[in-house]
N, C-alpha and C positions, 0 to 999 in steps of 0.2 A: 610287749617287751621282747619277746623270744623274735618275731618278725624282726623286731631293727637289730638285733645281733646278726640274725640270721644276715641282714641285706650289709652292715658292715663284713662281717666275713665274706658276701658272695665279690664285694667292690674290692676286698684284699686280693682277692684268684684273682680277677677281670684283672685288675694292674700286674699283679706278674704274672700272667698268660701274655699281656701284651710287653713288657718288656723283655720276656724270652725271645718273643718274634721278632723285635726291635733288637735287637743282639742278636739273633739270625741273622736278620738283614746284613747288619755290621760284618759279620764275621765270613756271610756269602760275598760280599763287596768287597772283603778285605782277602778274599781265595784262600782263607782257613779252611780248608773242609772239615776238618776232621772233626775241627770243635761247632761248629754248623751242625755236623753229623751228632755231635750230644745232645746238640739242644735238640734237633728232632726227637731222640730218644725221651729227653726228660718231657718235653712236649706230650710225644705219644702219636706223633702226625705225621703220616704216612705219606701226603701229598708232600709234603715238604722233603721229607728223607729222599722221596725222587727226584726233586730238584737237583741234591745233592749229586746223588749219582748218576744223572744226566751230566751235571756239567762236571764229572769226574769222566767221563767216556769219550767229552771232546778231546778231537785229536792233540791242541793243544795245552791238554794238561797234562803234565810232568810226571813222570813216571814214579817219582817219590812220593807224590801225593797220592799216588793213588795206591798203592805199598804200604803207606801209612794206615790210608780207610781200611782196606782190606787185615793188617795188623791190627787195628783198633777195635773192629768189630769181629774182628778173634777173640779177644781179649777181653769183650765184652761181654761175648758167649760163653767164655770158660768162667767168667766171672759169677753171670748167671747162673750157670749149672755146679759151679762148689758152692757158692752162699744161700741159693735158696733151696 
């Protein structure tokens, strides 16, 4: 009994593992970075946060967008360091 909980909970992660990545996609496709850049964070996936800011470095991305990452993961930091 404990086993098929177990394996219904592990098929609940597996599916939203995979739709966070599937909303990566989206949101890398759609040159949202910033929100790209959460989901890497709520993910926890390092190879992908560099995707991010790889194509934050191309020359043709907008100088707001990248103002923005750079403010958000400010504000991520300070977030982290008062709440926890």
């Amino acid at each position: 009994m404990l086993s098929l909980i177990a394996d219904v909970n592990f098929s609940k992660v597996c599916h939203a593992f995979c739709v966070f990545r599937y909303l990566f996609q989206l949101l890398m496709e759609a040159g949202c970075l910033e929100w790209a850049m959460l989901v890497c964070v709520i993910l926890r996936d390092a190879v992908l946060f560099l995707r991010v800011v790889n194509l934050a470095c191309l020359a043709d991305t907008p100088h707001d967008v990248v103002r923005r990452l750079q403010s958000g993961l400010a504000l991520l930091e300070q977030w982290i360091s008062t709440d926890w």
